[in-house]
Structure formats: C-alpha cells, structure tokens
C-alpha positions in Angstrom: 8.7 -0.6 15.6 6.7 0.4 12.7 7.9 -1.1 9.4 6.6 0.7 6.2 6.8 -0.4 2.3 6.8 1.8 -1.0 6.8 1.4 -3.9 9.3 2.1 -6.7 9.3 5.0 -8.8 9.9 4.5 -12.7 12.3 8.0 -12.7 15.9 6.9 -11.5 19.1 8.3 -11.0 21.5 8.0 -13.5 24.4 6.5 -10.6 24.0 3.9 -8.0 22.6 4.9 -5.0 20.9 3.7 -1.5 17.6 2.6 -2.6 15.7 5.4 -0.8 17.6 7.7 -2.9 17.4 6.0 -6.2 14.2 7.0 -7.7 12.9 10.5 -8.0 9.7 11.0 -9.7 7.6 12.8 -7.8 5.1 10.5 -6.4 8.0 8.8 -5.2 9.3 11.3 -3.5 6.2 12.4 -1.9 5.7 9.0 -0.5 9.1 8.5 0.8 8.2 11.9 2.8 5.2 10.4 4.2 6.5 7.0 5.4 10.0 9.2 6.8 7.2 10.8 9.2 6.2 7.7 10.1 9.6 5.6 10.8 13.3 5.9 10.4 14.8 5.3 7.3 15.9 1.9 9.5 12.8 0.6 9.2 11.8 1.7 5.9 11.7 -0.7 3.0 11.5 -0.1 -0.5 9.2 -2.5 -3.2 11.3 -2.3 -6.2 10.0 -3.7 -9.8 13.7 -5.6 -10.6 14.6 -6.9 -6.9 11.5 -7.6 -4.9 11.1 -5.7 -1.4 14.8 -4.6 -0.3 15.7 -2.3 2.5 16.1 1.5 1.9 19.4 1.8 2.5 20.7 -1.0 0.3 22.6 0.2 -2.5 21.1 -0.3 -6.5 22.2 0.6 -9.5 19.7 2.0 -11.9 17.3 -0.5 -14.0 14.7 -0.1 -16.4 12.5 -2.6 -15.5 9.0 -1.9 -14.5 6.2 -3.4 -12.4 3.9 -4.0 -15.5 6.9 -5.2 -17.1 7.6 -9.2 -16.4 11.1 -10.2 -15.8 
C-alpha cells in the first residue's frame, strides 16, 4: 500500500463534493493525475488549507481559506 498526499488547490467548485473532486485549478488537477498513477483513490489523501490532511473521498463543501491564510 502506497499512501500519497496533495495538496489543495485554491480554485474550487461552487457545490460540495468528495474532496478529490473539489478543487480544480490546474496544478491541482495535474497532481491529482500523477498520484492516481500511483495509488487508488483509496489510498489517496488530500492536504487541505481549512481541514488539515482528510481522505479523498470525504465530502467538503467549498471554503475560501488558504494555506498562507491563518485560521
């Protein structure tokens, strides 16, 4: 089992969605690619600015909080 972190993106969509699906800017997305070639979305985990490191399927609603942003 190979476990893989991201990082958030600061693009979002404008609904609640699994976490893997949540942010779309385009680093983002090219980095979820990468680790999906690596591991299943099961062992993926996403490093989010508002709730820490959460797995990729858990489901978020859109924030606007940032990782140079304190909170």
């Amino acid at each position: 089992m190979t476990n893989i972190i991201v990082a958030c993106g600061k693009s979002k969509t404008s609904y609640p969605a699994p976490a893997h699906q949540l942010y779309t800017g385009p680093y983002y997305r090219l980095a979820i690619g990468c680790a999906k070639r690596w591991a299943s979305l099961d062992d993926i985990y996403i490093f989010s600015a508002k709730y820490g490191v959460i797995h990729s399927s858990t489901i978020l609603e859109p924030y606007e909080q940032t990782l140079s942003m304190p909170g």
